[in-house]
VMD Tcl script that draws the C-alpha trace (Angstrom):
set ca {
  {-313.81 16.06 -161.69}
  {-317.31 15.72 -160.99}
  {-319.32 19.48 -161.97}
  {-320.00 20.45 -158.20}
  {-315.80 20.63 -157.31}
  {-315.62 21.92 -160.75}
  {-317.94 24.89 -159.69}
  {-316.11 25.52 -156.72}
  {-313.01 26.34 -158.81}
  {-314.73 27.99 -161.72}
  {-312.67 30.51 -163.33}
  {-315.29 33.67 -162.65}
  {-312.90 36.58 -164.80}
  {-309.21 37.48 -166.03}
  {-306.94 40.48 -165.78}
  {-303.74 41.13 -167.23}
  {-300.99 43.42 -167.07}
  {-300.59 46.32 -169.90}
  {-297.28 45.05 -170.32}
  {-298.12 41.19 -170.63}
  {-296.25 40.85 -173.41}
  {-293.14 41.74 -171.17}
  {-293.77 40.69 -168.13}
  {-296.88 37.91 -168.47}
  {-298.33 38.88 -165.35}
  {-302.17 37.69 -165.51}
  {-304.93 37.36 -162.53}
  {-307.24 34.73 -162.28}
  {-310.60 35.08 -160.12}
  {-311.86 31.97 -159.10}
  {-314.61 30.41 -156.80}
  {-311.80 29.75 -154.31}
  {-309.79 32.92 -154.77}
  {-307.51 35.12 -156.58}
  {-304.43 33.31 -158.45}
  {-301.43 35.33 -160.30}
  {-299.25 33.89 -162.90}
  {-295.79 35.90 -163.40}
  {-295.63 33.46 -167.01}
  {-298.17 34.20 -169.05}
  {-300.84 31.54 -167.53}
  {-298.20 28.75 -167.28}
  {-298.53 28.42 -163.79}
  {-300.47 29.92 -160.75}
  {-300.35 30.44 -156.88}
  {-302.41 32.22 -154.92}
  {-301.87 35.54 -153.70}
  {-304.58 35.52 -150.67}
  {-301.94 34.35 -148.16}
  {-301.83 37.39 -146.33}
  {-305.34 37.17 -145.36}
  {-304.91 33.75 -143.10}
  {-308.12 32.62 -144.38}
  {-309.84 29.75 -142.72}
  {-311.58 29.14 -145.95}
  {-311.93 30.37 -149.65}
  {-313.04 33.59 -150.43}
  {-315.28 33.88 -153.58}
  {-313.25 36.31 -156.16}
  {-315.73 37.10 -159.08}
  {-314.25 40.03 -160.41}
  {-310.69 41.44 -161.09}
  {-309.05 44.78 -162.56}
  {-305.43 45.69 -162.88}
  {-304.22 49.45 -162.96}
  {-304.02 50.47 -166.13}
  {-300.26 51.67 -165.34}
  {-299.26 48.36 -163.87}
  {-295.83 47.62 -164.11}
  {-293.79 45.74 -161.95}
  {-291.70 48.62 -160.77}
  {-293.53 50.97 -160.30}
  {-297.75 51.01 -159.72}
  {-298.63 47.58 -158.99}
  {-302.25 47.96 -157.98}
  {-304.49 45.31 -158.36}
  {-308.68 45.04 -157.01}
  {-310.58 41.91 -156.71}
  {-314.35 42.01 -156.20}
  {-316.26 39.97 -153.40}
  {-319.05 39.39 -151.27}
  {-319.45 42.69 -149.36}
  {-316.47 44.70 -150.47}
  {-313.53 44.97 -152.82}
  {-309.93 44.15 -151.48}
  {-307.12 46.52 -152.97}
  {-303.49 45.41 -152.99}
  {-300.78 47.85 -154.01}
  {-297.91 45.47 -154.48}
  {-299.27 42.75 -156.93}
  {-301.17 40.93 -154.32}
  {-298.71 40.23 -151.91}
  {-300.57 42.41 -148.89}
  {-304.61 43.71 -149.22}
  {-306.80 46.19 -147.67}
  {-310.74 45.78 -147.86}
  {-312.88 48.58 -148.85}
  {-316.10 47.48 -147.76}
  {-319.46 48.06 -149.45}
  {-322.74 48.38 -147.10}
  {-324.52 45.99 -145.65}
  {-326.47 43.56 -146.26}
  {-322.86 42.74 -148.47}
  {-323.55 42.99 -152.22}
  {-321.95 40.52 -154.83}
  {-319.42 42.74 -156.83}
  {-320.03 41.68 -160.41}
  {-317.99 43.82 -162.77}
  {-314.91 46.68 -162.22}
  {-313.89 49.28 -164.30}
  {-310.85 51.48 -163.22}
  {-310.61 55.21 -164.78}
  {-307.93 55.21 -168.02}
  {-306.42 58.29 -165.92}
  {-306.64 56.63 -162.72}
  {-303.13 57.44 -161.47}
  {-304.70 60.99 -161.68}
  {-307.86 61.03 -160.42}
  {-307.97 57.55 -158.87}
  {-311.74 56.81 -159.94}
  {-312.76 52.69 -159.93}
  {-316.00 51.46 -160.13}
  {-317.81 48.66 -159.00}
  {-321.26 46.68 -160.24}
  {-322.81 44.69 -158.01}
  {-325.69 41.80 -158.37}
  {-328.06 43.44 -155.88}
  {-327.37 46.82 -155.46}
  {-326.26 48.82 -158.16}
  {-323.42 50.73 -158.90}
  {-320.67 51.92 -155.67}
  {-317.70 54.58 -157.07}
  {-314.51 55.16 -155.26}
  {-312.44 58.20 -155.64}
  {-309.67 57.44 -153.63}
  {-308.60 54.41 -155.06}
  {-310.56 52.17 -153.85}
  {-310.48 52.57 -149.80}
  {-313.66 54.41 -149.60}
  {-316.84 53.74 -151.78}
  {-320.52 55.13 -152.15}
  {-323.59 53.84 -153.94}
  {-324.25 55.95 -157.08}
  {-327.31 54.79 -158.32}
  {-329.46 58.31 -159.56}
  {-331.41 57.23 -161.95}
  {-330.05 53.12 -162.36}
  {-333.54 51.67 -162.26}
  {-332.49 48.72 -162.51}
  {-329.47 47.53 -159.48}
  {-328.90 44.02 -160.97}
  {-325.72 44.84 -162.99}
  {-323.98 42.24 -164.89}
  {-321.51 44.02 -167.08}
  {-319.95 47.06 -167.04}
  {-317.65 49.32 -169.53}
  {-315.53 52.38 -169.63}
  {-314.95 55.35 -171.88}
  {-311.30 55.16 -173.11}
  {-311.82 59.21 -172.45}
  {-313.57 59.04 -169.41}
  {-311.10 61.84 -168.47}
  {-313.28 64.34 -170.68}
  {-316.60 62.79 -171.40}
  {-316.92 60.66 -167.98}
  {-319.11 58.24 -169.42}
  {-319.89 54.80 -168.05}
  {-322.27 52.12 -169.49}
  {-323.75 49.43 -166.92}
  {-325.51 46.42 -168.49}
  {-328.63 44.87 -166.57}
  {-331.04 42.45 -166.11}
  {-333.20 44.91 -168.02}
  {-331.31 46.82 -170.62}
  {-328.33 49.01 -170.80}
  {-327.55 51.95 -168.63}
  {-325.15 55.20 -169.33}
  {-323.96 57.48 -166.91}
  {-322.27 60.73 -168.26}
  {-321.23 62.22 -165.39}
  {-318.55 59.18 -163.66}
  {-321.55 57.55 -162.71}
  {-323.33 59.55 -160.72}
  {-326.45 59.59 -162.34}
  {-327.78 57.14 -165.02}
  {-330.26 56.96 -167.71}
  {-331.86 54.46 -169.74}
  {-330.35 53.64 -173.41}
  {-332.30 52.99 -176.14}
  {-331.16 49.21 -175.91}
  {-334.44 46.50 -176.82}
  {-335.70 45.45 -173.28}
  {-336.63 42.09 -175.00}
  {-333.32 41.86 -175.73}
  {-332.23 41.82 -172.62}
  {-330.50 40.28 -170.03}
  {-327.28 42.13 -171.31}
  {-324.36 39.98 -169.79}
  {-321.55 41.85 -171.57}
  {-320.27 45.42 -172.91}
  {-317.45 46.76 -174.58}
  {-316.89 50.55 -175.54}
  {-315.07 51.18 -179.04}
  {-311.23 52.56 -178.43}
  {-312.58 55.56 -180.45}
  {-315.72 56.07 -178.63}
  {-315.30 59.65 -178.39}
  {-315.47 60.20 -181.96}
  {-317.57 57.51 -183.37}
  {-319.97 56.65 -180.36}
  {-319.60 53.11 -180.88}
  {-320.55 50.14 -178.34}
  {-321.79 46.87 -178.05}
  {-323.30 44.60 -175.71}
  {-324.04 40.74 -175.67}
  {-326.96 39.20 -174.34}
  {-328.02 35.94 -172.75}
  {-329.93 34.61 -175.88}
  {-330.52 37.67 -178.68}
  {-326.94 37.89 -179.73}
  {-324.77 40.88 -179.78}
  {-326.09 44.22 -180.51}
  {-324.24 47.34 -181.71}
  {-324.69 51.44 -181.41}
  {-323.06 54.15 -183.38}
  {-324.97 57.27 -181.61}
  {-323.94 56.69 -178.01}
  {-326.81 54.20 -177.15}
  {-329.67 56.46 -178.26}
  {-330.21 53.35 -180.92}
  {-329.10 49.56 -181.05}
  {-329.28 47.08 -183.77}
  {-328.70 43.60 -183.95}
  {-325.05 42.40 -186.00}
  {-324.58 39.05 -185.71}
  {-327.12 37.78 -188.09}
  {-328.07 35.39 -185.93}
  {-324.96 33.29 -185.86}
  {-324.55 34.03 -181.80}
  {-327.35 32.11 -180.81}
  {-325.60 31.40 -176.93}
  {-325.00 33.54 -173.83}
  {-322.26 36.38 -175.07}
  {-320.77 36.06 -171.46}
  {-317.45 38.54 -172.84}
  {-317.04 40.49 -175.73}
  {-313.51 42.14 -176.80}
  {-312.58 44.72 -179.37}
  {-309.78 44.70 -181.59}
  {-307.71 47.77 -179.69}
  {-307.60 49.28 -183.23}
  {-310.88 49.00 -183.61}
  {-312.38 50.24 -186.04}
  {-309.64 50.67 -188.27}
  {-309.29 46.68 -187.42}
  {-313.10 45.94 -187.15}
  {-312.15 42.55 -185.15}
  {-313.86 41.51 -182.11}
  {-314.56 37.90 -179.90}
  {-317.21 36.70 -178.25}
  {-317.32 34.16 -175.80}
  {-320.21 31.48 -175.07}
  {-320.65 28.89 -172.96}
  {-319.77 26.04 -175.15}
  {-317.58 27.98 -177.88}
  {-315.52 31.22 -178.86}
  {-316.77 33.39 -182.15}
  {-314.64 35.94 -184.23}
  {-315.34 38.31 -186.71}
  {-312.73 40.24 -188.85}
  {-315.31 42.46 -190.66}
  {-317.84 44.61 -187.19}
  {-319.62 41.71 -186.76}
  {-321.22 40.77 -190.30}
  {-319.68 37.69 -190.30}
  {-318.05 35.04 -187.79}
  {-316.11 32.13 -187.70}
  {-315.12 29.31 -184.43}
  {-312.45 29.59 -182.99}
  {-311.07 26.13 -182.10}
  {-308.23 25.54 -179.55}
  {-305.27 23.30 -180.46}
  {-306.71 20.49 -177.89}
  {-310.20 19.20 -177.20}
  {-311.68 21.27 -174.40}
  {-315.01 19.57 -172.79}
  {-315.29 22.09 -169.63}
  {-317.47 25.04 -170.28}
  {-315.70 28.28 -171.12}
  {-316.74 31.32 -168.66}
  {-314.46 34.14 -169.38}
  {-311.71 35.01 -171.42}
  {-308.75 37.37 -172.15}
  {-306.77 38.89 -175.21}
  {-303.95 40.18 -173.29}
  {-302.32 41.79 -176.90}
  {-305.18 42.09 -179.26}
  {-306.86 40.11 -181.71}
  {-304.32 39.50 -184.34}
  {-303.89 35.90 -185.41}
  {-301.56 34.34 -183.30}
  {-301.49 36.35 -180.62}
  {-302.31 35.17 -177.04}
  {-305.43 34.27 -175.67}
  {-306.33 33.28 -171.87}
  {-309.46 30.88 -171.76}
  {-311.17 30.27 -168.28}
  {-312.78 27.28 -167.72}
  {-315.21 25.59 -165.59}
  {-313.30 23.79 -163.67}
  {-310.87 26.19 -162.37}
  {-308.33 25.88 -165.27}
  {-307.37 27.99 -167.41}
  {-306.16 27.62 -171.30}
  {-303.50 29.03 -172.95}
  {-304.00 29.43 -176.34}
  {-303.35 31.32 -179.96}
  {-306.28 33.05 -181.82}
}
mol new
graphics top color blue
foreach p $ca { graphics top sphere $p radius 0.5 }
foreach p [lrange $ca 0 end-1] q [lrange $ca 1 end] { graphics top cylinder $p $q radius 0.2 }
display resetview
């Protein structure tokens, strides 16, 4: 496959369902659309069909409820050009809540831990910011008090956003925090040489121990412990790549694990980031990794969903 029809299939970001391990429901947004697998990445089909499009619509983001289950809420959102399309049934039938014009590029979604009660999801776009909806995604508004910088590239959620309603957005510039849903944001005290920041990931614990880290396009990963007022390098300068994802061990800290993902390779640490090892897949895989998912942690052996390149994507074992 020759790299230009592999970048028209490129695997932009994954989403599973809280009860993979059950049901192995997974999404895949890709360069020519959204793709479900109801097997655990074994196989795909597209779930655009409803839309009768007369060509392929650019998916670069996805985010599942985080009460998705098969009987019951079954909402799924999809970020593209102009908008974000919401399906309540797993994909099967989708309603557009559009963003203003001229259309922004929706780059990252979070979705409220508490959604099914106060249906908040939030959307970072390329161009223009941040856009909040409140109503589950049919209406949104630009909420950008404060974001000096609208080029967001990552974005990540307080576990108790409920109570402490804090967001972190990161930029071409630095990192971002919002403590109010994102209504209103204010520089952190993240190293603007540092930056771009092209990933984020909030502690489980963050209420109590404050603790986040970001990845950057060629400075590494960077951690805080106070919220964002400070950041310090932690890799020791063995991520030397692009940190295009970062995951946390969901015990984390108790299990201080965590995986990054570059370009050309996938790190993991078993000790907060003093020291990493490869991760190598069972096969030889020559197409450049662009996102990833750890649908039940970061225990060894447990599942891991690589996107590729060229529209594939790998099932494998950490």
């Amino acid at each position: 496959m020759s790299e230009e029809n592999a970048n028209e299939k490129a695997v932009y970001a994954l989403a599973a369902s809280p009860e993979f391990a059950r049901d192995g429901v997974c999404f895949a947004a890709r360069a020519d659309g959204l793709f479900r697998s109801d097997d655990g990445g074994a196989s795909w089909r597209s779930v655009y069909d409803a839309l009768a499009l007369d060509a392929p619509l650019p998916t670069t983001s996805v985010a599942v409820s985080p009460a998705f289950a098969f009987h019951s809420d079954r909402t799924v959102w999809a970020g593209v050009s102009g908008g974000v399309l919401r399906s309540t049934d797993g994909g099967l039938s989708w309603r557009l809540g559009l963003l203003p014009t001229p259309p922004p590029l929706v780059s990252a979604l979070v979705v409220s831990p508490k959604y099914s009660e106060d249906g908040s999801v939030l959307a970072g776009t390329l161009e223009d910011g941040v856009f909040c909806s409140q109503d589950r995604g049919s209406q949104w508004s630009a909420w950008n008090f404060g974001l000096l910088d609208l080029a967001v590239l990552a974005m990540s959620i307080s576990p108790d956003f409920a109570r402490d309603e804090t967001v972190f957005a990161g930029t071409e510039t630095g990192v971002y925090r919002s403590t109010n849903g994102g209504r209103a944001w204010r520089e952190t005290g993240f190293p603007t040489e540092a930056a771009p920041v092209l990933s984020l990931a909030l502690s489980p614990t963050f209420a109590v121990d404050g603790s986040a880290w970001a990845g950057t396009e060629s400075c590494g990963v960077f951690h805080t412990r106070d919220r964002g007022r400070s950041w310090n390098r932690l890799d020791g300068g063995a991520v030397a790549d692009a940190v295009n994802a970062l995951i946390l061990s969901p015990q984390f800290p108790a299990q201080p694990d965590a995986l990054v993902l570059q370009p050309r390779s996938l790190l993991v640490t078993r000790d907060a980031g003093r020291s990493w090892s490869p991760w190598t897949a069972d096969t030889a895989v020559e197409e450049a990794l662009t996102c990833v998912a750890a649908p039940q942690g970061l225990d060894a052996g447990s599942p891991l969903l690589v996107g590729l390149q060229n529209g594939r994507v790998l099932r494998a074992q950490l």
